[in-house]
C-alpha positions as CSV (number, residue, x, y, z in Angstrom):
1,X,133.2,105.8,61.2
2,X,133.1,106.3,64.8
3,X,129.3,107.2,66.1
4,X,128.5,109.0,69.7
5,X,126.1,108.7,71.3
6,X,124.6,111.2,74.7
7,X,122.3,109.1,77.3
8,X,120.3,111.6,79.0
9,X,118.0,110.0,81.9
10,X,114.2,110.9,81.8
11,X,111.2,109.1,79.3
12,X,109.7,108.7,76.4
13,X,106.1,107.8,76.3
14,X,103.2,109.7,76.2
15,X,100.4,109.9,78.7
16,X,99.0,106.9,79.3
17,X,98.2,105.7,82.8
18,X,98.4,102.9,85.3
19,X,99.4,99.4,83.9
20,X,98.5,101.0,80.3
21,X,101.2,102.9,80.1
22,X,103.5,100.5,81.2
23,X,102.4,97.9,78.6
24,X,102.6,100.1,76.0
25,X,106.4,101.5,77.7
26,X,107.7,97.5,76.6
27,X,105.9,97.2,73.3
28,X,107.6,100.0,71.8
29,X,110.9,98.7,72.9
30,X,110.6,95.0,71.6
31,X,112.9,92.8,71.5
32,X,114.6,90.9,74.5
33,X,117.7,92.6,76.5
34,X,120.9,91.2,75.9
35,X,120.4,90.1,72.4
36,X,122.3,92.5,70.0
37,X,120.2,94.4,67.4
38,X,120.8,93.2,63.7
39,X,120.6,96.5,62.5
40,X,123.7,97.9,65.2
41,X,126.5,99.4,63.2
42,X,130.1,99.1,64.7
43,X,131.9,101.7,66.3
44,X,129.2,104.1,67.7
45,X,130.4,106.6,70.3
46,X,126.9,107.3,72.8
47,X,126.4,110.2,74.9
48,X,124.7,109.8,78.4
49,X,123.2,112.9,80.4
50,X,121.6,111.6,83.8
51,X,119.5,113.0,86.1
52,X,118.0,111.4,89.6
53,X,114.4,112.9,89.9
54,X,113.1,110.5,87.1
55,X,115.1,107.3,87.9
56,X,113.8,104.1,88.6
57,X,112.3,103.7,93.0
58,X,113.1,107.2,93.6
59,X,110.2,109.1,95.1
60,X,111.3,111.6,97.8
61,X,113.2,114.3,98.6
62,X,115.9,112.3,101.0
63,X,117.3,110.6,98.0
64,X,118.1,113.0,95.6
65,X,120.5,115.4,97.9
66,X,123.3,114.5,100.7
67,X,121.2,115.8,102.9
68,X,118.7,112.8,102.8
69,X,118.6,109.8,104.9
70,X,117.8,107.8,102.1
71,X,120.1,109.2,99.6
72,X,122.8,106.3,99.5
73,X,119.8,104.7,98.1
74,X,119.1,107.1,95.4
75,X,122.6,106.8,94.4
76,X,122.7,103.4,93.9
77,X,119.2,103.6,92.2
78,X,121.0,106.4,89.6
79,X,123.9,103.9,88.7
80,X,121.9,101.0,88.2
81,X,119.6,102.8,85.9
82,X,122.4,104.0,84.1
83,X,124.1,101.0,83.6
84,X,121.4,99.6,81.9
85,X,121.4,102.2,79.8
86,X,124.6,101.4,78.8
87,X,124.7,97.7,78.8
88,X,122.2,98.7,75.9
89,X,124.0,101.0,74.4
90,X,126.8,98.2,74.0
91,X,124.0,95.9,72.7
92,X,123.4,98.5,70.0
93,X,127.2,99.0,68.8
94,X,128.5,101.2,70.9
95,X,132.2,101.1,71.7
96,X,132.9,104.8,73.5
97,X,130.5,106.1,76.1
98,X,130.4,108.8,77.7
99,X,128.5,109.5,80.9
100,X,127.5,113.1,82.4
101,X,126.2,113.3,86.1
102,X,123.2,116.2,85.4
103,X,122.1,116.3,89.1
104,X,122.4,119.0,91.6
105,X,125.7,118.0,92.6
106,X,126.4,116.3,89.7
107,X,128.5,113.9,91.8
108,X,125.8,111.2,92.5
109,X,126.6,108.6,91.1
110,X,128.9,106.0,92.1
111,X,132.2,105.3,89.9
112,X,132.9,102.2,91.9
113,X,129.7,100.8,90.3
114,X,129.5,102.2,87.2
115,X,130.1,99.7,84.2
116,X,133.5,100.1,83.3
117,X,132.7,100.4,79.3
118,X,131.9,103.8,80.1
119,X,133.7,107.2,81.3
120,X,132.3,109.6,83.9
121,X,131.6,113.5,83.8
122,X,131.9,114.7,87.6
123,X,131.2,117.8,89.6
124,X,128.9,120.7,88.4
125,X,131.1,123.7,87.8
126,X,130.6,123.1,84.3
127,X,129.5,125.7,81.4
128,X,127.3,123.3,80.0
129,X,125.8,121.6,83.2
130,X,123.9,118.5,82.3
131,X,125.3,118.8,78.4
132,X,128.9,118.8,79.3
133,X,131.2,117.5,77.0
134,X,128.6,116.8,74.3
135,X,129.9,118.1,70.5
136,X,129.6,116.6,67.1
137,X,131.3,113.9,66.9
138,X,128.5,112.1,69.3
139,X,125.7,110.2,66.9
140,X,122.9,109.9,69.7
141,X,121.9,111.2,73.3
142,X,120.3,109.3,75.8
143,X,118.5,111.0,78.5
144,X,117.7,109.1,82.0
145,X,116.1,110.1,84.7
146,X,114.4,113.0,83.8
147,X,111.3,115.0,85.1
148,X,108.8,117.5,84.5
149,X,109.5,120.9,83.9
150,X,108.6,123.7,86.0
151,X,105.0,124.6,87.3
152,X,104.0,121.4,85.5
153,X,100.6,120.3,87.8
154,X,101.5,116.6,87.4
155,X,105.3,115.2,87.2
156,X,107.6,113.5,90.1
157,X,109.6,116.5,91.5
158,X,109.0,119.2,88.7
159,X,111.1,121.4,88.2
160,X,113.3,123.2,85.5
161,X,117.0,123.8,86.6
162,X,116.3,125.3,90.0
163,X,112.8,124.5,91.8
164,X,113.2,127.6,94.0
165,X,114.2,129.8,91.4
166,X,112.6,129.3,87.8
167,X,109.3,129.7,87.1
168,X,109.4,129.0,83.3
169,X,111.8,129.1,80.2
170,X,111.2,129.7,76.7
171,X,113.5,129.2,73.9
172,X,112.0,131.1,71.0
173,X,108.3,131.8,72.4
174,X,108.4,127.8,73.4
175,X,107.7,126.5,76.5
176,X,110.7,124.3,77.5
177,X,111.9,121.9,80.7
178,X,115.6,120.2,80.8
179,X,115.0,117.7,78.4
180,X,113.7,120.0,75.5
181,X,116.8,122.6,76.5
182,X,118.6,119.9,76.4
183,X,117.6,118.2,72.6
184,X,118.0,121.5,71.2
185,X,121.2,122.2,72.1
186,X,121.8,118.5,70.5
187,X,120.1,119.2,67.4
188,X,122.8,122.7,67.2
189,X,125.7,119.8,67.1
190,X,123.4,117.2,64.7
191,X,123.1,114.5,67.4
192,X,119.5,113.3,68.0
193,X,118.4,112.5,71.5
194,X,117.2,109.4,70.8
195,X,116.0,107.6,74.6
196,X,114.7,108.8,77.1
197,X,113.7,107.6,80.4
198,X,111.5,108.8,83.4
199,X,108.2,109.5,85.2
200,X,104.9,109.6,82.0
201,X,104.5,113.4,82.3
202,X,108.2,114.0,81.5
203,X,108.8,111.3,78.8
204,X,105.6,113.0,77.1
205,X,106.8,116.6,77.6
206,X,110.2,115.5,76.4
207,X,109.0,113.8,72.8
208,X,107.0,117.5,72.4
209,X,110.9,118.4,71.4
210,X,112.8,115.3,70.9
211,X,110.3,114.0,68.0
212,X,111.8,111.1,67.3
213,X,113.2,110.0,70.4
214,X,112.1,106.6,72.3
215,X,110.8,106.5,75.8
216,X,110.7,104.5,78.7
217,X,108.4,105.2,81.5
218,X,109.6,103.8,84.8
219,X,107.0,105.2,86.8
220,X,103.3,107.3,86.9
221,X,103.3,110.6,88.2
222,X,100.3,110.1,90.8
223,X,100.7,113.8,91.4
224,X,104.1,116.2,92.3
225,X,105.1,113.4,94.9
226,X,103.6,110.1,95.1
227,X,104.1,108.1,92.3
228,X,103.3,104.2,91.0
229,X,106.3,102.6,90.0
230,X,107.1,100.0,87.8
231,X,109.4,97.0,89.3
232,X,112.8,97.9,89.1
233,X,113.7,94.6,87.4
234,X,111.5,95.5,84.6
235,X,111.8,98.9,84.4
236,X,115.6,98.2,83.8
237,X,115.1,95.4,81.4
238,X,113.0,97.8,79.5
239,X,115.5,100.5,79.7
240,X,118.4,98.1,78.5
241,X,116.1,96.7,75.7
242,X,115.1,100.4,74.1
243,X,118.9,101.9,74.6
244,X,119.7,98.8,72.5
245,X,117.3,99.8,69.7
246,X,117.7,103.2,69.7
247,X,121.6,103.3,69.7
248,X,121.2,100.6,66.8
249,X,118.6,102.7,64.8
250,X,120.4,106.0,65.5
251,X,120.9,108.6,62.4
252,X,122.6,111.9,62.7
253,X,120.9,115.1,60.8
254,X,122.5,117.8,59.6
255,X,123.1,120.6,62.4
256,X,120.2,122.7,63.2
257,X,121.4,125.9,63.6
258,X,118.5,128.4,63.3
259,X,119.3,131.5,65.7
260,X,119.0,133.6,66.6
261,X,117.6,131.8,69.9
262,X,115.8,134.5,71.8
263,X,115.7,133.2,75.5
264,X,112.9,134.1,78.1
265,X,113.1,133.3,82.0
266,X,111.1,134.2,84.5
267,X,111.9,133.7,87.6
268,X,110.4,133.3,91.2
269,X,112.5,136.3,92.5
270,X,112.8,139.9,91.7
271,X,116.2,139.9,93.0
272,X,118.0,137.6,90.1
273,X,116.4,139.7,87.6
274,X,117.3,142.9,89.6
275,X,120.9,142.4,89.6
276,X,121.3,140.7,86.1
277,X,120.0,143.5,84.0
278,X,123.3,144.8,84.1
279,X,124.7,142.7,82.3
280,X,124.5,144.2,79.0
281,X,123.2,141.7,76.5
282,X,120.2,141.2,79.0
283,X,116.8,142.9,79.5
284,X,114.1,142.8,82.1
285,X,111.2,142.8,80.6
286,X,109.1,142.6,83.5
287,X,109.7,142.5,87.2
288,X,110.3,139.0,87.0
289,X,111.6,138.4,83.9
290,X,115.1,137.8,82.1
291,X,115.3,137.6,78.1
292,X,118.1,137.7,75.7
293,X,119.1,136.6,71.8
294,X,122.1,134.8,71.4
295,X,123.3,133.5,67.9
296,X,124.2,130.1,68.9
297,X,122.5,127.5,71.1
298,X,125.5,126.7,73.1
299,X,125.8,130.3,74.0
300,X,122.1,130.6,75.0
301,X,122.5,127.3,77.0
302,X,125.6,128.7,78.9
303,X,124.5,132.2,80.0
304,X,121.0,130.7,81.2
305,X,123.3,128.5,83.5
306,X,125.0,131.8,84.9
307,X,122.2,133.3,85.0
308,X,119.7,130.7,86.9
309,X,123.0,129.4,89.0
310,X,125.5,131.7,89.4
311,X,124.0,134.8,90.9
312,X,123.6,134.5,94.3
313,X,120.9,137.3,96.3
314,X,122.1,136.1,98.9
């Protein structure tokens, strides 16, 4: 049986702080990097979904865009985060992975660099943004690089989707960032998210959703900017070492279809919500404010992308 698996980059522990957290980031992992789980099964297809804002050394602004002095460095920061993601993904079994670049431009990072077990999702005009190409047939996601969600008051660069235009989303009365969005539209397809990596406030808002999934903590939200980070040896050694064990222990559910999803998203414009209310399956509810049922996650998931992306005020 062939298993996939999707790598999404953020974290996975909960809030624990300074030196703490950290400790207790590698004692859930376990194990040495490098060393092949006993428990791997052969033949497991993985799913990676990557952000920046969470990855290991980044911190500012100038390396997570092209505009940015520093964001040749925040490229290279991305890839090597992700390939240890994937060297432990090949520690756990895999033998098919597939990467998605879930930032901005989603063409960050660098295919010269990335290990060459894996394949890479480029560009962003995709309907399923950081989810592209995820169905099925994947056993587990991985998420790296992740961050808080929107309006959090702690969490590296927090945001959900667009800083400047969302304000909040909920999926059935629940408060969601990326990374819950994002584990629900797994659980439609049956795939757990089972990894995820970034900053503490987005690995702990991320397990709210994603249960079962492991984290790795590569750096302490001090605040919405600064941040104490972990060495980036370490932090990749750790991120290696869980991917292993959570590829190795992965188990696919049976799909969780439960819609319909109603979908609520207020925004930090009246002009989105202005124009969208024509669209007929959408309602303003308030000023502000965007909501809409759809029967299936993926269709939920790909109108709030339109929505949130595609209508320019402007």
């Amino acid at each position: 049986m062939r298993v996939r698996t999707f790598i999404l980059f953020g974290a996975v522990v909960v809030g624990v702080a300074g030196t703490q957290l950290f400790a207790l980031s590698r004692q859930a992992a376990g194990g040495q990097p490098g060393k092949p789980s006993t428990s791997a099964q052969a033949g497991k297809r993985v799913y990676i979904s990557a952000d920046i804002e969470g990855i290991s050394g980044v911190t500012g602004d100038d390396q997570t865009s092209a505009a940015g002095s520093e964001y040749p460095r925040g490229r290279r920061l991305m890839t090597e985060d992700v390939n240890a993601a994937i060297r432990g993904a090949l520690d756990g079994g895999a033998t098919d992975i597939l990467v998605n670049d879930s930032h901005g431009s989603m063409r960050n990072i660098l295919p010269e660099e990335l290990n060459r077990a894996a394949r890479l999702i480029s560009h962003s005009f995709k309907r399923n943004g950081m989810m592209e190409g995820l169905d099925e047939t994947f056993d587990a996601v991985i998420l790296v690089g992740y961050h808080a969600k929107a309006d959090s008051p702690v969490g590296l660069f927090a945001h959900t989707g667009s800083s400047s235009v969302i304000r909040d989303v909920q999926i059935n009365g629940r408060s969601v960032g990326e990374g819950g969005m994002n584990t629900l539209l797994a659980a439609w397809y049956g795939v757990p998210v089972v990894m995820v990596t970034g900053d503490d406030v987005a690995v702990a808002q991320v397990r709210e959703v994603a249960t079962e999934a492991r984290g790795v903590v590569v750096k302490r939200a001090i605040n919405l900017r600064a941040a104490e980070l972990r060495p980036l040896a370490e932090a990749r050694e750790d991120i290696q070492r869980t991917a292993r064990d959570a590829v190795a222990g992965a188990k696919k559910f049976a799909p969780r279809r439960t819609g319909p999803y109603r979908w609520t998203v207020r925004f930090r414009t009246f002009l989105i919500p202005e124009v969208a209310e024509a669209i007929p399956c959408v309602e303003r509810t308030a000023p502000d404010t965007l909501s809409f049922s759809a029967e299936s996650m993926p269709a939920g998931y790909q109108l709030f992308r339109v929505l949130y992306r595609y209508i320019n005020p402007n």
